[in-house]
C-alpha positions in Angstrom: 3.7 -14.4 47.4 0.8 -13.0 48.4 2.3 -10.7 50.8 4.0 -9.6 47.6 1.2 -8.8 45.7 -0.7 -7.0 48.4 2.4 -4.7 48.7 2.2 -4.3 44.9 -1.7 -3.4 45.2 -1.1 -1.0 48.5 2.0 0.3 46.6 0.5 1.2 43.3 -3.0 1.3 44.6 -4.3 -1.2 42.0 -7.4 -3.7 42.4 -7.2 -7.5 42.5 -7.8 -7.5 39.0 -4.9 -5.3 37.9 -2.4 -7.3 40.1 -3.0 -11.2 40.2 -1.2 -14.6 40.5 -0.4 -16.3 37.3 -0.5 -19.9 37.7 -1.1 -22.3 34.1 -3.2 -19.9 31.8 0.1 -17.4 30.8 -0.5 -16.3 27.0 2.2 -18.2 25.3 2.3 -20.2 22.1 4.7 -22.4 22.1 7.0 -22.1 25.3 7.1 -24.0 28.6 4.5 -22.3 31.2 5.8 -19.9 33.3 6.5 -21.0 36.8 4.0 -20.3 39.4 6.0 -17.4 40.9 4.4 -15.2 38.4 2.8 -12.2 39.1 0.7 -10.2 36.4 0.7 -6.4 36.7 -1.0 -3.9 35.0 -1.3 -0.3 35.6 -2.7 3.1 34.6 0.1 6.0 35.1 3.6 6.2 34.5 4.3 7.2 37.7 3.1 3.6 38.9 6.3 2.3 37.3 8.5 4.1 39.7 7.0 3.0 42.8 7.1 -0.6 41.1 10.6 0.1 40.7 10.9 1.3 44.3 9.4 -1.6 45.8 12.0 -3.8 43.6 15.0 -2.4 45.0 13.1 -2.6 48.8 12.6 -6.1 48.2 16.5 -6.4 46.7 17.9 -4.8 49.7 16.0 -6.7 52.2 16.1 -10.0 50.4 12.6 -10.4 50.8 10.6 -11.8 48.1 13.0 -10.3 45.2 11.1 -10.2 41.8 12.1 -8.9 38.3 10.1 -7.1 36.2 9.5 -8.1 32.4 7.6 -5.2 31.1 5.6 -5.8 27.9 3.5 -3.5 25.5 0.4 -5.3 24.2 1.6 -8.7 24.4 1.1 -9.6 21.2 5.0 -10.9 20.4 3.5 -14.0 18.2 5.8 -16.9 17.9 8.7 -15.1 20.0 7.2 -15.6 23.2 4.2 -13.0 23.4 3.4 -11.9 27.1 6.1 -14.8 28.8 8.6 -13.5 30.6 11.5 -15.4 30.2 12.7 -18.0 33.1 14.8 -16.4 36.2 15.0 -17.9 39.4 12.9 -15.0 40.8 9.7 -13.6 41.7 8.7 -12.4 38.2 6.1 -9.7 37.1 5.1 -8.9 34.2 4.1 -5.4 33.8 1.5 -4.8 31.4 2.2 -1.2 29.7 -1.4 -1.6 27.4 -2.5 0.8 29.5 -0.6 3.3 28.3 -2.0 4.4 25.5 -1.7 7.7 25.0 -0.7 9.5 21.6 1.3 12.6 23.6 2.1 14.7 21.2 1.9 15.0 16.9 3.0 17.2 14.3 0.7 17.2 11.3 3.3 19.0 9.1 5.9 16.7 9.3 4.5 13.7 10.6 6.3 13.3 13.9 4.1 11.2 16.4 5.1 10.3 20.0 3.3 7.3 21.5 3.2 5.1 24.5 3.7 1.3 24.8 -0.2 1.1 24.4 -0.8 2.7 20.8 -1.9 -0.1 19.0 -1.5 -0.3 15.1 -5.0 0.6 14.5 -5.4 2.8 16.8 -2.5 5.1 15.2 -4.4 4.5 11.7 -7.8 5.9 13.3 -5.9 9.1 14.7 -4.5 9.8 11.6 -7.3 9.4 9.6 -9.4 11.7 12.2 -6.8 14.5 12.0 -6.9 14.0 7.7 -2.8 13.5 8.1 -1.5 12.4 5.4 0.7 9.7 7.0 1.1 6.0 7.1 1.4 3.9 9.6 4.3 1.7 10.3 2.3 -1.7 10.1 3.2 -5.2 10.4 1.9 -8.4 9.3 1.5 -9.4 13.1 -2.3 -7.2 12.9 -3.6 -3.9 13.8 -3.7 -4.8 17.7 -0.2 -5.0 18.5 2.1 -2.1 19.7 4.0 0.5 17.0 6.3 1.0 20.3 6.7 -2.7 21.2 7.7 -3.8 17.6 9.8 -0.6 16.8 11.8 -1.5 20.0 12.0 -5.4 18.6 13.4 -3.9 15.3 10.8 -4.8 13.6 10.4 -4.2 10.0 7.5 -4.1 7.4 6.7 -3.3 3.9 5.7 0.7 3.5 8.7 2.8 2.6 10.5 2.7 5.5 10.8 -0.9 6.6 13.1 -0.6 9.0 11.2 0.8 11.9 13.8 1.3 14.9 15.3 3.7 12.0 12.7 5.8 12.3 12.9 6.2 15.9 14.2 9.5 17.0 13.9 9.7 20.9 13.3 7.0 23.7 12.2 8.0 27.1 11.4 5.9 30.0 12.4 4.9 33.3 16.3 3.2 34.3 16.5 0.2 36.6 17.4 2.9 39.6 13.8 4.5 38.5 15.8 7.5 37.2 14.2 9.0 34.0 16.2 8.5 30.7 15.9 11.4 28.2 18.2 12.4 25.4 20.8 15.2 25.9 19.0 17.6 23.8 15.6 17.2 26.2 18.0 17.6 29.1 19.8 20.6 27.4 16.2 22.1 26.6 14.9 21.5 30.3 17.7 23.6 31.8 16.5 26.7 29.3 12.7 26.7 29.4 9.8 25.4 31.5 8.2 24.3 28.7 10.5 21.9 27.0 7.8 18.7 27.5 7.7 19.0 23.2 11.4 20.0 22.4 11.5 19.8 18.7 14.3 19.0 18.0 15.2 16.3 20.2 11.9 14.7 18.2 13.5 14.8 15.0 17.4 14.5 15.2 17.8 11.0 16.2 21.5 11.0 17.2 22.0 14.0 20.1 25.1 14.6 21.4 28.1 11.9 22.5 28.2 8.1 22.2 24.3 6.9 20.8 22.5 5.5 23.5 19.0 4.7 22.9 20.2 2.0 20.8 21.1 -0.1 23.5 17.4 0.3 24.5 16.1 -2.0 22.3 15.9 -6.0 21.7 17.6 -5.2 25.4 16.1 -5.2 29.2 17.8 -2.2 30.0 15.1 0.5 30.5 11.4 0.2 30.7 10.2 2.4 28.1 7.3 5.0 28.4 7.4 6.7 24.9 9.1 6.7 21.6 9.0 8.8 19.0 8.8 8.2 15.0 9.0 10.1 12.0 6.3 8.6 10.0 6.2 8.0 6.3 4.3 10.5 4.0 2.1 9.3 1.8 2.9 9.6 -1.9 0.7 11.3 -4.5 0.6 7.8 -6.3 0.7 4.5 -5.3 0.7 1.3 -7.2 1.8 -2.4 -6.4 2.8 -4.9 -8.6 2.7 -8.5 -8.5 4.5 -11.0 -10.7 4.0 -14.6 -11.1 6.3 -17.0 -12.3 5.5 -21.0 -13.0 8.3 -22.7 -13.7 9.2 -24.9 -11.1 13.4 -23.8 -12.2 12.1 -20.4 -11.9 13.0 -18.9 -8.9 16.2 -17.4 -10.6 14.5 -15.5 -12.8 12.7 -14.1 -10.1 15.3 -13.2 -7.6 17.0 -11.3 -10.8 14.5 -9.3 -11.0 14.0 -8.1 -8.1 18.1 -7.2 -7.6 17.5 -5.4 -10.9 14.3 -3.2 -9.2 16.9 -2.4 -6.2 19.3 -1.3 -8.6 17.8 1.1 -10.6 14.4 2.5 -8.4 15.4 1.4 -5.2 13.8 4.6 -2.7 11.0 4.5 -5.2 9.9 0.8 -4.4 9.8 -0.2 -1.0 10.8 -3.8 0.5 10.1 -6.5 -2.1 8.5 -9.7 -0.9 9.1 -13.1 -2.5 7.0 -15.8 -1.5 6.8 -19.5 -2.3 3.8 -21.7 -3.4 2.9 -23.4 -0.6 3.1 -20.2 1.7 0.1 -18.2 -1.3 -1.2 -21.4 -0.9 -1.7 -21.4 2.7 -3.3 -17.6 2.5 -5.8 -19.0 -0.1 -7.0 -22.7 0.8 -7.9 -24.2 4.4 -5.6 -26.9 5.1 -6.2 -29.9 3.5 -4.7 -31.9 5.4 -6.9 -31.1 8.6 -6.7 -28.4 11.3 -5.0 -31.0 13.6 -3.6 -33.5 11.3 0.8 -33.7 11.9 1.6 -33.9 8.4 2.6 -31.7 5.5 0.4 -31.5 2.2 1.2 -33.4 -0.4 2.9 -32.4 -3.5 -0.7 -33.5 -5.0 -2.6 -31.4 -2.9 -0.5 -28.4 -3.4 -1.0 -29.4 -7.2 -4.4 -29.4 -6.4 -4.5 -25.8 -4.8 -2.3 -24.4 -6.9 -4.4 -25.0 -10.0 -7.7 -24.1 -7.9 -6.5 -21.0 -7.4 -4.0 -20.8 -9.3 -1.1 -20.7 -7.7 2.5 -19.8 -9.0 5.9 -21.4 -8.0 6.8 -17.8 -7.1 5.1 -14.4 -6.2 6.9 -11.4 -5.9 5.0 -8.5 -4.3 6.3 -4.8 -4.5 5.3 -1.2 -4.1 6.0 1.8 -5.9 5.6 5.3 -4.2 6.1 8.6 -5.7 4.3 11.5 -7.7 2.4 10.7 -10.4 5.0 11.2 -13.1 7.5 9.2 -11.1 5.0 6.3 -10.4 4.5 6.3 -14.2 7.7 6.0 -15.0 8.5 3.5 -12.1 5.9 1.1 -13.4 7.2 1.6 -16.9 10.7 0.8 -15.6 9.2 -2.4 -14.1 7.8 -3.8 -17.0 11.0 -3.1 -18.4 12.9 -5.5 -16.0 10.5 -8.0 -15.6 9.4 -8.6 -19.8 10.7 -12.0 -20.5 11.4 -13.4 -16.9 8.3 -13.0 -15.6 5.5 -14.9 -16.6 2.9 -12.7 -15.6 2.8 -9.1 -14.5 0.1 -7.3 -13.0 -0.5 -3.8 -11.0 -2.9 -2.8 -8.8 -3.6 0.2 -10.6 -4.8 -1.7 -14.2 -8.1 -2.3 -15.7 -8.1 -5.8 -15.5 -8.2 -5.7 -11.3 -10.7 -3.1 -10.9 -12.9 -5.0 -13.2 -12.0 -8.1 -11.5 -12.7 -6.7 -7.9 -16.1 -5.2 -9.0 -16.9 -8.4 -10.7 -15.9 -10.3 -7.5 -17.8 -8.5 -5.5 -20.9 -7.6 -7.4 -21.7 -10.5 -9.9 -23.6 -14.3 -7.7 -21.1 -16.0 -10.1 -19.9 -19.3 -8.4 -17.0 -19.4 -11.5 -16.1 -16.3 -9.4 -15.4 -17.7 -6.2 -11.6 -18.5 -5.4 -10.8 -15.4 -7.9 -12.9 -13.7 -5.0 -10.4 -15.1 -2.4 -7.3 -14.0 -4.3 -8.7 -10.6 -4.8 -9.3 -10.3 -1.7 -6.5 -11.3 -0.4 -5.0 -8.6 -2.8 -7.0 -5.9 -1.6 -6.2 -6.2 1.9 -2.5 -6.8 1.1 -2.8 -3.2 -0.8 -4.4 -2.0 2.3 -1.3 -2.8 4.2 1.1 -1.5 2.1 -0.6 2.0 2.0 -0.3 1.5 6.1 -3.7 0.8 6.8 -3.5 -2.0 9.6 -4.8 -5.4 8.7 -5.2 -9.4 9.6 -4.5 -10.4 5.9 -1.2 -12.1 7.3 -2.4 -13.9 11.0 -4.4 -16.8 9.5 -1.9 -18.5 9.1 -0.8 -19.0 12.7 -4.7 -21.2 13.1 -3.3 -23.6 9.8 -3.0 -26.6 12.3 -5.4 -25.3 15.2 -7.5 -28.1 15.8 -9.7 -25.9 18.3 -10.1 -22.7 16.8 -11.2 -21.1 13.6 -9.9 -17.6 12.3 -12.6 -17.4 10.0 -15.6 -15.1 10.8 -14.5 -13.8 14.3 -16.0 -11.8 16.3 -13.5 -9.9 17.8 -9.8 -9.3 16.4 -7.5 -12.6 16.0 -5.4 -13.4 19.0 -2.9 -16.2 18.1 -1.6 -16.9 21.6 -4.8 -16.7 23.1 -6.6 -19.0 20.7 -4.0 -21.3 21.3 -2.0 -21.4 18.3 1.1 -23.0 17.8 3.6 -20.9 16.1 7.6 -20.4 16.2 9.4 -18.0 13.5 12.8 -19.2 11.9 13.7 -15.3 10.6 17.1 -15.6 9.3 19.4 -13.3 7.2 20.2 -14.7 4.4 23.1 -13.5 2.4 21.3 -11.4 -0.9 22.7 -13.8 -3.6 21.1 -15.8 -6.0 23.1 -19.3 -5.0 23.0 -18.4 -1.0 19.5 -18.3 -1.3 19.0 -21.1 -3.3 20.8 -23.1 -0.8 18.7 -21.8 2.1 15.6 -22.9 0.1 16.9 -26.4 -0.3 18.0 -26.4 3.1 14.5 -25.0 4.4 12.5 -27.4 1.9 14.9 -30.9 3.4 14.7 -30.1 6.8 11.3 -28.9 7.5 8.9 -32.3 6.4 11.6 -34.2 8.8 9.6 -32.5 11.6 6.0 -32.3 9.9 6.2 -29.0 9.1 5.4 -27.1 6.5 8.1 -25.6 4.0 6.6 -22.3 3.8 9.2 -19.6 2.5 8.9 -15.9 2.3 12.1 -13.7 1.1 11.6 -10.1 2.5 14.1 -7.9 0.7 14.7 -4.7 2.4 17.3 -3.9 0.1 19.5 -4.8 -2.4 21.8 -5.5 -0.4 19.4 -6.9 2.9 17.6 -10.2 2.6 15.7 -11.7 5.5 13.2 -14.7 5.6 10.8 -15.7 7.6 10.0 -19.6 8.1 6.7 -20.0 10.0 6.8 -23.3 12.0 2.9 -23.7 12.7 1.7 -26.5 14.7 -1.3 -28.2 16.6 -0.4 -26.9 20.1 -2.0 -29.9 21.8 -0.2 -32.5 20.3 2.8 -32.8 22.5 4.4 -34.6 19.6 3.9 -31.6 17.3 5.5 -29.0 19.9 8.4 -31.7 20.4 8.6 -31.7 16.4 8.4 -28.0 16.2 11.3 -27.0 18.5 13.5 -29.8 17.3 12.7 -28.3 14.2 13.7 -24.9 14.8 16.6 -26.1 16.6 18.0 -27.8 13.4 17.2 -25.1 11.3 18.9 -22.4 13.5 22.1 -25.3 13.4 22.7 -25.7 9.8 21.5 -22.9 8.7 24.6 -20.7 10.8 27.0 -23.2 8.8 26.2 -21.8 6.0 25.5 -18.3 6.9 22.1 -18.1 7.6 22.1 -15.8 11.3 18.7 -15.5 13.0 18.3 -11.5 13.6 15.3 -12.1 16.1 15.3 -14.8 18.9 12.4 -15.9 20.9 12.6 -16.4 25.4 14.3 -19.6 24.4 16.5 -18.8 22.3 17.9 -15.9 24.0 18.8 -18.0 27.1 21.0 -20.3 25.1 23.1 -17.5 23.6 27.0 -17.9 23.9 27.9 -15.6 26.9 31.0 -16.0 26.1 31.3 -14.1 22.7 33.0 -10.7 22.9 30.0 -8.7 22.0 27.6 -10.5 24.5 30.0 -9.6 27.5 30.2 -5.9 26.8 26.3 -5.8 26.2 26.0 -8.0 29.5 28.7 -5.2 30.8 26.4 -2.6 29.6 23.4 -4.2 31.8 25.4 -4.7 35.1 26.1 -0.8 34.8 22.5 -0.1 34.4 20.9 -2.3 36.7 23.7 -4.3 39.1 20.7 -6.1 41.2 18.8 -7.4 37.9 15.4 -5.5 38.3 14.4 -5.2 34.6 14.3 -8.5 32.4 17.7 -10.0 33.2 17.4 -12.4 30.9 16.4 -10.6 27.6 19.1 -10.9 25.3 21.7 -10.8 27.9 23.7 -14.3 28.6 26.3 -12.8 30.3 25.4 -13.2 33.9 27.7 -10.6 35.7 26.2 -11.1 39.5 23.2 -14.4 40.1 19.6 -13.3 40.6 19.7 -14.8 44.4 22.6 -12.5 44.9 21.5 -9.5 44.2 21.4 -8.3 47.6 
């Protein structure tokens, strides 16, 4: 091993503290420890990947000391595994691409932006706020230090017009197991007919090129370690507004989910993605837990009650954004009213009167009567914020509701889930977009759930009228062994019943992916695909690729 990892140094001419030996203290929130055959890697230059890759295939041939490589971009994969690598029975480095963080190359007129593996979140915002761009950034509720590259690779999705990030990819680049570099025909075509083809246009922004589509099989994959993207980013519209409805009925969330098919219908490209959340998961962005940080149990109905009316709470919240001009946004919000009069019990946008005076109250008037509006408003503000893609932490609270150690409140520095020691797993189904489906996936969630101790928390994230995904948090104290038992088993029988009744996962944590059926059709060609690409298993084997053409040990 450590023969290994001076070769690695001497190889990339890194110090001891870029190349190290990970024993026990691997980032990771909820997944076994990574064995002690872990070698953390983290480098300056793109070129360093290659020799990496060169010393892989050195090691492969001889059979001496084979590793894998699990490259990551920041990390900061909360609940799916973060910076683990997933289990081989090799030598595995992690390569730590945060290094990389370069913004290489942007278009103020049309908003084309190519970035590294690096380019955080916020640090996307603060260039395009330097250069006056009217552009937004493709932001998540995982926070502003966590990769646009990494989660656009993870087909990630969030809630500013287009929520479906990878579809806003147009070119991949990076380096092939054989440390060949992958570009797209049209970079290729453009490098034959100029020296200066580093910025071909049009590769940036035609996403398909020529032949069978490729980069696709670049992402939620292991097949290429990626040194740049490029994304067409949103423009920002004229005017903005956000609407939030609140209904109290405890039959109501009918009502609600008709609503928001009708929006879809009839302004969908005017309103983005359309959340719909439950009351104990506004509750939990509102109110501590009253339970206590540590305590294994779920609230109460009576302390729900009891939060609900402090701050009050709905049964429902639907949370949506309209972007246009001004005359469309006018009519839009007209429209809105329109569909939700009578079904809604309450209606409010962030454009009316009665918010700005509420926020300048809030923040102005030493009225204690004021205070858990304050929260709310708050809360609102920054949820605003991240629908106008401005990065923010509104959503990563939630991950500390059962830390027993740590507090997110009044940090110094940004929130770091996995480091902090949070324990957190996502259940982030599709669920079929119909009224009884997902009625049935809320009574499933809500019976399942306390079995475990955890905490029924549901958010609906409608992409489109047609595209429904939720996202369960399972959030537990990470030093009770019980909890972490509780939480998998939890997961486990959600994932189980909920595929019964048409409820497929469309992201899978290290775990997951390993228990895949390798059998399936689709999983042999994609394991297939990966033989092709890298026969001795260099890059992440095991990422979303059961199929095991050829065993790490015999690689050789």
């Amino acid at each position: 091993m450590n023969k290994l990892i001076s070769a690695i140094r001497s190889r990339l001419k890194l110090t001891e503290k870029q190349v190290f030996e990970v024993a026990n203290n691997m980032v990771t929130e909820a997944f076994p420890r990574p064995p002690t055959n872990c070698i953390f890697v983290k480098i300056e230059t793109k070129e360093q990947i290659a020799f990496l890759l060169e010393l892989a295939h050195e090691c492969a041939d001889s059979g001496f000391q084979q590793f894998s490589i699990y490259p990551i971009s920041t990390g900061r994969n909360w609940g799916y595994g973060s910076s683990s690598p997933n289990i081989t029975n090799t030598i595995a480095v992690v390569l730590d691409l945060s290094g990389l963080k370069d913004i290489k190359y942007f278009d103020a007129e049309s908003g084309i932006v190519t970035v590294t593996p690096g380019v955080t979140q916020q640090q996307l915002y603060d260039f395009l706020q330097g250069e006056q761009a009217p552009f937004m950034v493709p932001v998540t509720g995982a926070g502003p230090t966590t990769s646009i590259l990494g989660n656009a690779l993870e087909r990630g999705y969030g809630i500013t017009p287009v929520a479906d990030h990878f579809s806003a990819v147009t070119a991949i680049k990076g380096f092939l197991a054989d440390g060949s570099f992958y570009e797209s025909s049209l970079q290729a075509m453009s490098d034959t007919a100029t020296d200066n083809s580093s910025d071909c246009y049009v590769d940036k922004t035609f996403k398909w090129k020529h032949g069978p589509y490729l980069d696709g099989i670049f992402t939620q994959s292991g097949n290429i370690i990626v040194t740049e993207i490029t994304i067409a980013l949103a423009r920002k519209k004229p005017a903005f507004d956000s609407f939030y409805m609140r209904f109290f009925g405890q039959d109501s969330f009918e009502n609600a989910y008709d609503i928001v098919k009708e929006i879809f219908n009839n302004l969908e490209g005017v309103v983005g993605s359309i959340n719909l959340m439950d009351k104990r998961r506004v509750c939990a962005m509102v109110a501590e837990n009253p339970q206590g940080k540590g305590n294994h149990a779920v609230m109460t109905e009576k302390q729900v009650d009891y939060i609900a009316k402090k701050y009050d709470v709905p049964e429902w919240t639907i949370v949506g954004t309209i972007y246009g001009t001004e005359k469309v946004a006018r009519a839009a919000k007209k429209d809105v009213k329109a569909i939700a009069k009578r079904k809604a019990d309450q209606i409010l946008f962030s454009s009316s009167l009665l918010i700005k005076l509420g926020v300048f109250a809030t923040r102005n008037l030493p009225v204690k009567a004021l205070a858990n509006a304050k929260i709310q408003l708050e809360k609102l503000h920054k949820g605003m914020d991240v629908m106008q893609g401005k990065p923010s932490e509104v959503a990563l609270p939630l991950a500390y509701w059962r830390n027993s150690r740590v507090s997110p409140n009044n940090r110094p520095e940004h929130l770091n889930p996995a480091k902090d020691g949070c324990g957190l797993l996502w259940y982030a189904p599709l669920v079929p977009a119909r009224t009884a489906d997902m009625k049935n996936f809320i009574d499933m969630v809500r019976s399942i759930t306390p079995k475990y101790n955890i905490e029924p928390m549901i958010t609906f994230t409608n992409l489109s009228g047609i595209s429904t995904d939720s996202t369960i948090p399972i959030v537990f104290d990470l030093e009770n062994p019980q909890a972490v038992r509780d939480a998998h088993a939890c997961l486990n029988e959600l994932v189980s019943k909920g595929l019964k009744q048409g409820f497929i996962p469309y992201r899978l944590n290290i775990k997951q992916q390993q228990e895949l059926n390798a059998n399936s059709t689709f999983w042999k060609t994609a394991g297939e695909i990966a033989h092709a690409l890298d026969p001795k298993g260099i890059i992440s084997p095991d990422r979303y690729n059961p199929y095991k053409i050829i065993k790490p040990t015999d690689r050789k």
